[in-house]
Wavefront OBJ file of the C-alpha trace (Angstrom):
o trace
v -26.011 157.250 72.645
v -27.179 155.339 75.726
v -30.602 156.666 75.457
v -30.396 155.785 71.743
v -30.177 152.283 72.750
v -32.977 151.761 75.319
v -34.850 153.426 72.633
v -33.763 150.844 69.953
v -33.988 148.214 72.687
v -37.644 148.904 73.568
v -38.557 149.279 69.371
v -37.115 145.613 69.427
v -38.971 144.421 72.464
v -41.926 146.160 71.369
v -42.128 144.223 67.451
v -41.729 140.419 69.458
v -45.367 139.688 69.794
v -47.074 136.526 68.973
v -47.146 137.682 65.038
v -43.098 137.873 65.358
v -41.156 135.044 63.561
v -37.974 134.383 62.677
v -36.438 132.009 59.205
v -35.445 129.265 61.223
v -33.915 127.590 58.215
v -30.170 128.068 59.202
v -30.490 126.701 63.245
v -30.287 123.138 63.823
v -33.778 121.297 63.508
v -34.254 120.546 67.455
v -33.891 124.501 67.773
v -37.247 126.110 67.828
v -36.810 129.703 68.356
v -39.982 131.120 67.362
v -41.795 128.698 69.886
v -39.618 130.148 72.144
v -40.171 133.686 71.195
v -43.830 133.214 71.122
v -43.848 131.149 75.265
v -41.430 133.836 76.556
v -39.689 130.779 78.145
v -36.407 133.531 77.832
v -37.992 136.138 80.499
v -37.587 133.060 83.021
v -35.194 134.742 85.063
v -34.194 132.229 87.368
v -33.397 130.065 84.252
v -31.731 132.270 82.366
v -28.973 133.626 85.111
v -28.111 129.639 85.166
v -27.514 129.341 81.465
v -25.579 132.292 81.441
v -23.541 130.942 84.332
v -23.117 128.322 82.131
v -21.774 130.040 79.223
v -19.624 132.391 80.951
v -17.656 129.763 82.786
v -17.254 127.442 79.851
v -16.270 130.231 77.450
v -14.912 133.275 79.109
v -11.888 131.155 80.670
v -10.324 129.263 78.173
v -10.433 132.272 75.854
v -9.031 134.487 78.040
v -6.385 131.695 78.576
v -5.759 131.813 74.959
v -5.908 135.575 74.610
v -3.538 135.611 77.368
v -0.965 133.472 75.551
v -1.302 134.679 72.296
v -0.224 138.062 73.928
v 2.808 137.016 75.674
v 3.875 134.846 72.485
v 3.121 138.164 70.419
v 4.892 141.038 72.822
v 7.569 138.725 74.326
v 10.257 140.013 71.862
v 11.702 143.092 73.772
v 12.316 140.874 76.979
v 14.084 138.543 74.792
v 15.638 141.306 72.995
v 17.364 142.265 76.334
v 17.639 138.504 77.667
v 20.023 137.528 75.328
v 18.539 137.760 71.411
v 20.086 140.624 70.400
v 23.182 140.003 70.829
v 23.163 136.442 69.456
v 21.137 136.913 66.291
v 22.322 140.799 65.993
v 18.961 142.014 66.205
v 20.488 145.123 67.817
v 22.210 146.519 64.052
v 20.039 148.880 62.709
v 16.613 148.150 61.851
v 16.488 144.888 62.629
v 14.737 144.418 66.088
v 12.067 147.082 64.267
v 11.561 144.937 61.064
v 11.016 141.739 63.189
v 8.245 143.962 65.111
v 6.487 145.319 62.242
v 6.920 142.346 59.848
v 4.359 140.575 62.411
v 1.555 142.973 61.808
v 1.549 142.851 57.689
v 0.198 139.208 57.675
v -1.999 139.979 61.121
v -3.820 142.808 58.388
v -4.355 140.752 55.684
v -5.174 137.037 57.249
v -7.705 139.388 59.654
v -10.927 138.980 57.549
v -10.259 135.430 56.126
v -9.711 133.616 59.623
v -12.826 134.822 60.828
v -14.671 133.493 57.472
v -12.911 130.222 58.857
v -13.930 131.054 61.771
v -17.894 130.771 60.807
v -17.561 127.821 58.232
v -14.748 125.640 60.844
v -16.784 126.182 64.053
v -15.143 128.364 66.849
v -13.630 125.089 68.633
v -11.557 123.545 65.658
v -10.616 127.307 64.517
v -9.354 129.080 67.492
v -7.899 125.598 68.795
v -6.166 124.787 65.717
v -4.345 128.593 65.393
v -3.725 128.036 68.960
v -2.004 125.225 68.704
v -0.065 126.223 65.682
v 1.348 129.718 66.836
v 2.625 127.568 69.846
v 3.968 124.988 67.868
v 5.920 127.572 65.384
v 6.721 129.501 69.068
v 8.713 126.625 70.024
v 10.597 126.983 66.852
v 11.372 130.140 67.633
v 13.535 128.799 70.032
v 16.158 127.198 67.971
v 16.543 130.105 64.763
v 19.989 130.861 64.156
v 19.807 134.520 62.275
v 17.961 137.298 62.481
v 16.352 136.660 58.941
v 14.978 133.003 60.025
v 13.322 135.193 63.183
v 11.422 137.206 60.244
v 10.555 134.454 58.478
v 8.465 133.006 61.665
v 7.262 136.337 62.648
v 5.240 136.184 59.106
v 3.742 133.438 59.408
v 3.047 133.673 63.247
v 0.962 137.227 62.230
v -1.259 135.429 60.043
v -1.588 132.039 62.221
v -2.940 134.903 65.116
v -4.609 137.414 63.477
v -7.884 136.182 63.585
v -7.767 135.130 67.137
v -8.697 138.551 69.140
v -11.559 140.020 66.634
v -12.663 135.635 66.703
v -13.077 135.466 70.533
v -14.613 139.191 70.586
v -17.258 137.715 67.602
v -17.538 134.659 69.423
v -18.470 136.246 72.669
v -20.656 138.776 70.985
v -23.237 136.077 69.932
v -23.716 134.764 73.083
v -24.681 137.861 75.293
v -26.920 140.474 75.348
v -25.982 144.274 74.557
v -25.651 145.328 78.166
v -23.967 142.108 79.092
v -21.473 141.907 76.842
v -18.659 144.886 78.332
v -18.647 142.959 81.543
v -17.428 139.798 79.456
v -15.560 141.412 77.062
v -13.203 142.876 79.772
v -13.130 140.091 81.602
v -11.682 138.181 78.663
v -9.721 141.070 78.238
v -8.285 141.044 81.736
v -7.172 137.516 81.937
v -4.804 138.696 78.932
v -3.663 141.825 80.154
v -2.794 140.154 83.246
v -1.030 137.110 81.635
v 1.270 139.954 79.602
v 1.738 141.855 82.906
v 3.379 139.009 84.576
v 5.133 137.544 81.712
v 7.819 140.022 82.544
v 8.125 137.483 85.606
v 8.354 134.484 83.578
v 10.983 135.915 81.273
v 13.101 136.545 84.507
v 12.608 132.942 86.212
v 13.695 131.305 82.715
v 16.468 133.531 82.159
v 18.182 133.015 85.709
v 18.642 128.849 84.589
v 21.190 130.141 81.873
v 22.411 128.080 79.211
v 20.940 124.706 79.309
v 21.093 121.878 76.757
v 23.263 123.577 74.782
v 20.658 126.633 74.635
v 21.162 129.766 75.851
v 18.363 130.969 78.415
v 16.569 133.331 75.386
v 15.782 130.493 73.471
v 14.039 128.320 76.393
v 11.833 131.493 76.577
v 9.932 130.659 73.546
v 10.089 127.002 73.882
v 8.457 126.818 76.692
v 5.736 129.692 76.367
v 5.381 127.776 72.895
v 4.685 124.905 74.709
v 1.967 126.201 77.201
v 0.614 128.321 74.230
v 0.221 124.745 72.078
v -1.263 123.306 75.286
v -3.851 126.033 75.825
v -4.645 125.701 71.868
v -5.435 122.037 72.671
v -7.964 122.051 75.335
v -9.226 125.305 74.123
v -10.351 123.003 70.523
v -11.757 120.428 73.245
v -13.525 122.594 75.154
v -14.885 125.715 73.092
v -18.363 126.059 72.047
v -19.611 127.385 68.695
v -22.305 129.516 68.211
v -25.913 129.471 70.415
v -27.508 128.244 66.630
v -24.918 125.158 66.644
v -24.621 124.708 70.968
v -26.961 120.953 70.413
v -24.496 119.300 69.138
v -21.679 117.499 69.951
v -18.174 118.357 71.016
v -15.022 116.699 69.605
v -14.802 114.609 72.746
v -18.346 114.944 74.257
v -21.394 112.991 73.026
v -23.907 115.418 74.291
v -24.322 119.186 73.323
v -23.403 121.848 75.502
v -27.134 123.134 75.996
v -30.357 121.277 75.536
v -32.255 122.293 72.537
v -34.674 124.599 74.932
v -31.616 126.237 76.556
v -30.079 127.311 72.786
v -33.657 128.458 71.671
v -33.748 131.010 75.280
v -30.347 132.029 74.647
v -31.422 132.586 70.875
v -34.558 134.442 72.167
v -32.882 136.670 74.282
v -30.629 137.573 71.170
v -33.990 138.431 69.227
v -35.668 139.990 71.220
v -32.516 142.799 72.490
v -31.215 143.143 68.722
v -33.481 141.016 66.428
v -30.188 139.275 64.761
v -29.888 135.785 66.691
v -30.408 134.340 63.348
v -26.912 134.442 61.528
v -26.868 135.868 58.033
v -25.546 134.042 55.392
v -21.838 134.862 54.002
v -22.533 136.404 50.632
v -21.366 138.788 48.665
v -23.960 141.313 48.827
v -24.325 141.262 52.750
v -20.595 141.644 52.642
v -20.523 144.868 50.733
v -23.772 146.291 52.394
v -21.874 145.550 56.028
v -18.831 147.784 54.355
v -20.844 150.401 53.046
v -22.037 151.329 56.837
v -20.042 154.521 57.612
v -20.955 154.195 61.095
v -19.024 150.819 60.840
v -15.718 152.533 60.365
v -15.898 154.923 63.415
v -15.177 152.524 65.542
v -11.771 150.714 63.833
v -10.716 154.595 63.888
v -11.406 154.437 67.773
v -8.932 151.150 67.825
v -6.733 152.663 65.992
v -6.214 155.843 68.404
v -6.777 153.678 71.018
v -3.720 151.247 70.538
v -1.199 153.259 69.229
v -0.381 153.710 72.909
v -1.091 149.901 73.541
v 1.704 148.542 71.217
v 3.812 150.925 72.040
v 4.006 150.062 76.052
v 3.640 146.449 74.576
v 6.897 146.340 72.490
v 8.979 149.205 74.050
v 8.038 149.942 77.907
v 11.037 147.246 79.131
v 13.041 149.185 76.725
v 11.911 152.434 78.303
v 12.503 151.438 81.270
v 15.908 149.555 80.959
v 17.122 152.252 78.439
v 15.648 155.626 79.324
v 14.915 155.297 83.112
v 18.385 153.419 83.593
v 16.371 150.590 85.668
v 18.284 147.179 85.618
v 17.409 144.259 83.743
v 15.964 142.869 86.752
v 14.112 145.708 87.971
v 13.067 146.200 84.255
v 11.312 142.643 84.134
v 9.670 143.604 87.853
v 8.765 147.178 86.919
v 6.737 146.014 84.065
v 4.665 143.787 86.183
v 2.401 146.363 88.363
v 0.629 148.279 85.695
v -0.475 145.283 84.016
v -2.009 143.778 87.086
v -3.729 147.298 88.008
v -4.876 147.512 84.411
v -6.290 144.195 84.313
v -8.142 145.327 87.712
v -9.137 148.614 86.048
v -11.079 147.303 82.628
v -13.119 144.475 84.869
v -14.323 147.480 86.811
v -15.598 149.467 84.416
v -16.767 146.971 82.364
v -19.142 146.309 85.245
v -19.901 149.401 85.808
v -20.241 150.310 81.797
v -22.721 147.878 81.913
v -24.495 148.387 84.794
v -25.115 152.225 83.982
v -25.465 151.639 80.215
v -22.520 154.177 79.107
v -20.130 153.454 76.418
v -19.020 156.772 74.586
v -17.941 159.053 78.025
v -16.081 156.112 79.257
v -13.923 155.864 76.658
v -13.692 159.862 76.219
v -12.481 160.073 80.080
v -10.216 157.395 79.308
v -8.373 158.980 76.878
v -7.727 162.216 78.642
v -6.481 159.761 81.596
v -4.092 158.361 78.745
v -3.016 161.413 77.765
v -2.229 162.789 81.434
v -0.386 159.448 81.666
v 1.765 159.975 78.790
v 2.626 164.137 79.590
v 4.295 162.420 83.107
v 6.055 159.992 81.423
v 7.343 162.484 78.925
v 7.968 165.464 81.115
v 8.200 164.825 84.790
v 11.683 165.161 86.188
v 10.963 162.409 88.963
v 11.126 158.857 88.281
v 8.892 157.940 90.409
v 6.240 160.903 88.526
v 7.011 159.027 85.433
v 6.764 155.735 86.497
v 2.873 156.589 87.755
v 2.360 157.810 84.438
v 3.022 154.307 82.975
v 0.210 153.172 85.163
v -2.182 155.868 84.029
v -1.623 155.433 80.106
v -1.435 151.833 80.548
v -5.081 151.405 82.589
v -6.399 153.584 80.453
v -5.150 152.305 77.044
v -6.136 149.162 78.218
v -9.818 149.455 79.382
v -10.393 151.255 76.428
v -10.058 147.977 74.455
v -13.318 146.119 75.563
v -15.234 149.411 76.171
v -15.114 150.470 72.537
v -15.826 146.481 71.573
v -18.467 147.199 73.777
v -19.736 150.534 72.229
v -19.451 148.700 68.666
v -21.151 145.616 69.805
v -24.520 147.935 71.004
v -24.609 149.951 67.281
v -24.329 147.152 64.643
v -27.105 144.923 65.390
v -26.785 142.763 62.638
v -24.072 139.577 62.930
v -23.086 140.213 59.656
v -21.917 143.686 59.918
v -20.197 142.789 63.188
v -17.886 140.257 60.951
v -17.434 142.703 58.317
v -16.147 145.257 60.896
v -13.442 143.093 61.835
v -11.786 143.393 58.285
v -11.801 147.513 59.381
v -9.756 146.604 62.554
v -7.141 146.184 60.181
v -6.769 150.306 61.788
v -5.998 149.238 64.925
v -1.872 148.092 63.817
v -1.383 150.220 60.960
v 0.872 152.735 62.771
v 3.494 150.115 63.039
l 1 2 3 4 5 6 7 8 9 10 11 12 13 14 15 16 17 18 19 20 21 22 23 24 25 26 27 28 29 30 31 32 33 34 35 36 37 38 39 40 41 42 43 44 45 46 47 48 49 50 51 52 53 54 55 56 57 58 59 60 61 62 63 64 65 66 67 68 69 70 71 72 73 74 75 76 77 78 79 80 81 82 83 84 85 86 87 88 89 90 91 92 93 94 95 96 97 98 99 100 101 102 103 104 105 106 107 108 109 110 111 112 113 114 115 116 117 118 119 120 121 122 123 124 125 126 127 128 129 130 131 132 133 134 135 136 137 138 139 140 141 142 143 144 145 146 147 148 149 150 151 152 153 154 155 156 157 158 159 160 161 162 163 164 165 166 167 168 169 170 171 172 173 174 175 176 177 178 179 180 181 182 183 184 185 186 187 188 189 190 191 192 193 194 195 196 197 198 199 200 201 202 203 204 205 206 207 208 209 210 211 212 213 214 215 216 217 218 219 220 221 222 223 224 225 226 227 228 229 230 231 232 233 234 235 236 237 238 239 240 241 242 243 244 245 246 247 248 249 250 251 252 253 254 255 256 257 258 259 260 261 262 263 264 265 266 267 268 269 270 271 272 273 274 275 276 277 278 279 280 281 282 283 284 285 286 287 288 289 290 291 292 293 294 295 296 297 298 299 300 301 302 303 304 305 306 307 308 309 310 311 312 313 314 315 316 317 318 319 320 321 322 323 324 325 326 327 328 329 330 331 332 333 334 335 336 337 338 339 340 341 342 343 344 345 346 347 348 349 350 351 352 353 354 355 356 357 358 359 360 361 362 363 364 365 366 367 368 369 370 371 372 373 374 375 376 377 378 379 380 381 382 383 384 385 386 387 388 389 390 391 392 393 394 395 396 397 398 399 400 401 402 403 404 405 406 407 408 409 410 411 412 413 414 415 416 417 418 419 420 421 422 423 424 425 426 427 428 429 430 431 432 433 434 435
């Protein structure tokens, strides 16, 4: 598949001679790629490195921040189940802590597609910062439900408010970079979140040792105040977030000058042309829709997710309960326990997202990763030793977890047009329905 790629990559490279020109109809008037294409001002490699510096710390940051968050607001409920919440709202009765699991991914399936429509017409900034800012806000009101069917209720509505927030930053980052730049990105995005849920296990235990203040018990100050720093991140991340390279002239909400001259947009937007010939966004119709759809390659790689994160939801929402409940670790070790194989994890997909790109390789990766999974998951089943077992969480969590931005990755370098890389994400809908 690699060798597929440079192949494709030098058939591109190869068709973006003078006589090349792109419909510059749909970029911003000061934008003129094909005067770009047509100077090479994009093979300026001094120039280019600092405009990709550019991007990568104004971007790659605040999204991971937000990824982060939306994470720990998402997979939080099993350390509040054993803080406190199940006992107070009788989560524990039956089905109950599983309904308020599942119920979250019903709206996250079917709001999936439409928020990243929004995501296109809004802008990136207002869109991600405004379902930042309202998961946070209905996070908070987590905090002060008083029965297990109010809990539901906000777990609805909190699937659809972030279900267009992971597949938007990975589309978001996509249009900026390159197809053998974009892994590296992708995982670091990635790793800021993994990291944040790795250590949220911390957080959980610092708020629950206050106990009951203002008349709320210590569970309940959990959500209000990752709701508040979830809200906050929502904020600066509508303040601060770019929109696509074809819309990077103008303005910010709060800034009077674009983030990139109209000469750095048009070598960004060169670069795009001449690795995949799509920096030119297609226009949301019906037709490009269904023609996106009726790609079978498309769906190969939603089947991928869907393998993929079977195991990630399940150490998401049940490893403090595997650990508290089968390995007979106390609640305190429990929050502590959970901690390491996050941080090695997050350590893990940066690395071979470098390397991945360095060495052009998608497909083994995520093939040797699996088996790694897999080992993981036979010592956590069937090893006597606790300590045997507790490795194993580290193996199927790395693995499970770098798997995540290499097969973005892998997808991002076979569907070259942007169009059929915003169709896909409708398919992700795979990914969460084993729950």
């Amino acid at each position: 598949m690699a060798a597929d790629n440079k192949h494709e990559a030098v058939r591109i490279e190869n068709t973006l001679g003078k006589e090349h020109t792109v419909d510059e109809s749909h970029l911003d008037q000061n934008i003129h790629l094909n005067d770009a294409i047509q100077a090479e001002i994009d093979k300026d490699e001094k120039r280019v490195r600092k405009i990709i510096r550019k991007v990568d710390f104004r971007m790659v940051p605040i999204l991971g921040l937000l990824y982060m968050w939306a994470l720990i607001d998402r997979v939080n409920l099993p350390n509040i189940q054993i803080a406190g919440m199940g006992k107070e709202l009788e989560t524990t009765k039956g089905n109950r802590y599983t309904l308020v699991t599942m119920i979250f991914f019903v709206t996250y399936i079917l709001f999936d597609y439409p928020s990243n429509i929004a995501l296109r017409k809004f802008g990136a900034a207002k869109w991600l910062g405004f379902i930042g800012t309202a998961w946070g806000c209905l996070t908070i009101a987590m905090g002060f439900v008083q029965s297990w069917k109010t809990l539901l209720v906000c777990r609805v509505i909190f699937g659809a408010l972030e279900a267009g927030m992971a597949p938007g930053c990975i589309y978001l980052l996509g249009a900026w970079y390159t197809r053998y730049e974009v892994q590296k990105r992708f995982a670091a995005w990635a790793c800021i979140g993994v990291f944040g849920s790795g250590i949220s296990s911390a957080l959980v235990y610092g708020i629950t040792t206050i106990g009951r203040v203002g008349g709320l018990n210590a569970w309940r100050w959990i959500f209000i105040i990752e709701g508040l720093v979830s809200a906050a991140v929502g904020i600066v991340a509508g303040i601060i977030l770019i929109d696509f390279p074809d819309r990077a002239t103008r303005p910010g909400i709060f800034f009077k000058k674009g983030f990139l001259t109209p000469e750095e947009a048009a070598i960004v937007l060169a670069r795009i042309e001449r690795d995949r010939a799509d920096a030119v966004p297609e226009p949301f119709t019906r037709r490009n829709v269904l023609r996106a759809l009726s790609d079978w390659k498309m769906w190969q790689f939603p089947f991928l997710l869907f393998c993929n994160n079977l195991t990630v939801y399940s150490f998401s929402y049940f490893l403090p309960i595997i650990l508290h409940g089968s390995m007979n670790y106390s609640t305190k070790m429990t929050y502590f326990l959970t901690i390491p194989p996050y941080v090695c994890a997050s350590v893990w997909m940066f690395a071979i997202g470098c390397l991945n790109d360095r060495l052009k390789v998608r497909g083994p990766t995520i093939i040797v990763q699996s088996l790694i999974i897999t080992l993981g998951i036979c010592l956590m089943a069937f090893a006597s030793n606790a300590g045997a077992r507790y490795f194993g969480v580290f193996l199927a969590v790395g693995g499970t977890n770098s798997n995540i931005p290499t097969i973005y990755g892998y997808q991002h370098n076979n569907l070259s047009k942007c169009m059929s890389r915003l169709s896909r994400r409708v398919d992700q809908v795979l990914r969460v329905i084993p729950w």
